[in-house]
Every structure is written in C-alpha cells, then in structure tokens.
C-alpha positions in Angstrom: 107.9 125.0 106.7 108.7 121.3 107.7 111.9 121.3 109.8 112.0 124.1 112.0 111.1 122.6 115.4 114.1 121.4 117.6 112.3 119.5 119.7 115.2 119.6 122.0 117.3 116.6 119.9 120.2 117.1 117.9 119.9 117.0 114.4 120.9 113.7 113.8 118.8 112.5 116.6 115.9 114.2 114.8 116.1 113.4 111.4 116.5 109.7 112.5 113.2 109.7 114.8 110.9 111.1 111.8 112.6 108.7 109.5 111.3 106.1 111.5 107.9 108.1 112.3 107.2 108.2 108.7 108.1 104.3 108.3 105.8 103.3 111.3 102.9 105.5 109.5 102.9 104.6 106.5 103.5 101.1 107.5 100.2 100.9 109.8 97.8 104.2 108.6 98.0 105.6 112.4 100.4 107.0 115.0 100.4 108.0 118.5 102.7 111.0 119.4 102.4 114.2 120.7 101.1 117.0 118.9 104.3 118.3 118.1 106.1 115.4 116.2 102.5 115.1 114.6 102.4 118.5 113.1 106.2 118.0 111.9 105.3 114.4 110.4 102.4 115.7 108.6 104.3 117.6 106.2 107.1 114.7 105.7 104.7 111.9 105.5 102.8 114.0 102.5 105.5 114.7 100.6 106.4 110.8 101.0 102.9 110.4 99.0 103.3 112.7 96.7 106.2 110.9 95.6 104.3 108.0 95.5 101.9 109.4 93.5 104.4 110.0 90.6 105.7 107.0 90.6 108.5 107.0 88.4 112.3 105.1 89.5 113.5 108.5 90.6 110.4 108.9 92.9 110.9 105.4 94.3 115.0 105.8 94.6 113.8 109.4 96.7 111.8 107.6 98.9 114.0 104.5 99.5 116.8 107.3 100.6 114.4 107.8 103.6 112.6 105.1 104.6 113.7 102.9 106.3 112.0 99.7 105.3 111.7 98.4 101.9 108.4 96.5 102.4 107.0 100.0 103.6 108.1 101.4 100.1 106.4 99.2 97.9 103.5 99.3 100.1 103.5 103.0 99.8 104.1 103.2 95.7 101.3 100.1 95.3 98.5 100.8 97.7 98.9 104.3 99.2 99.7 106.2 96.7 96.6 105.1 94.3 94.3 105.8 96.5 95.0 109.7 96.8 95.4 109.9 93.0 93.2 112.7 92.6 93.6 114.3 95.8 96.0 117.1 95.8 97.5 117.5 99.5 96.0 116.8 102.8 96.7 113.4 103.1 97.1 113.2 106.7 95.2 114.1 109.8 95.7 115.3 113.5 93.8 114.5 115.7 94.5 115.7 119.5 93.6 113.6 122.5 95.0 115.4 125.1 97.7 115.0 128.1 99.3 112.2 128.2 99.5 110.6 132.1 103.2 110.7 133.3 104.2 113.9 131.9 101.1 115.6 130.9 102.3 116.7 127.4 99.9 116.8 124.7 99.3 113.9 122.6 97.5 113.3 119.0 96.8 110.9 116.5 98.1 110.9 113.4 96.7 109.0 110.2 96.4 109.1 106.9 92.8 110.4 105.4 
C-alpha cells in the first residue's frame, strides 16, 4: 500500500519530495535514490501512467493536481503513456546498486520499463 513509510519527514515534507520525484522521473525515464523512496515512487509513478493511459480531461486535471510541471504532463499523456498501452502494471523498475559513500545507505535506480 503506497504511503505507509515515514521516512522520518513530516507529512508535508513527504508528499512534496515524491511530488517532485515523480516530476523528475517522468521528466527524464531514470532516478537515483535510495531504495526506499524507490520502492514508494514505484507505486505513485504507475498510477501517474495509468492515468495517462486513459486519457480523458479528468485524467489529465488528476495528474496536473500532482505534478508539478506542466511540460512533464503533456509529455506523460503524449509519449509515455502510449507506449504502455497494452501493458497492464509494472511500468517501472528498481534496480539496487548498493551503499551509497558518505552515509552508506542503500541506493537504486529507478526507471521506467
């Protein structure tokens, strides 16, 4: 169920950095992060495609509510969301890569399939 790690923010503070996580992935396919954030986005970022993937105005209004950038929208309705047309789920993927140097928390890769 997307939502229920804390990842020591407050909620605010949370909502707004996967707001712009999603924005930053769809915007450029891929995503550094630690594994963590990664498995939270996941979920997020595929229901942002399957939004896409209706595309009607109430779809579009839905996603424009969260994302951030307009040009990430349109992007997502015109070029992401056709490709995964008969794909049902699964649009993203973690990949782990492993501690990251000055804290040694574990980091992945996040992109879309």
């Amino acid at each position: 169920m997307p939502g229920t790690r804390k990842l020591g923010r407050p909620t605010d503070q949370r909502i707004a950095m996967f707001r712009s996580l999603t924005t930053a992935l769809l915007a450029n396919g891929k995503l550094v992060t630690t594994v963590q954030k990664a498995k939270e986005l996941r979920s997020i970022a595929d229901k942002m495609i399957t939004l896409g993937k209706k595309n009607t105005l109430h779809s579009r209004r839905q996603a424009l509510s969260y994302i951030t950038d307009k040009e990430v929208v349109f992007k997502l309705f015109d070029e992401i969301a056709p490709k995964y047309q008969d794909r049902n789920g699964g649009y993203t993927r973690v990949l782990k890569m492993g501690p990251r140097r000055g804290d040694a928390a574990e980091m992945a890769v996040i992109e879309l399939v």
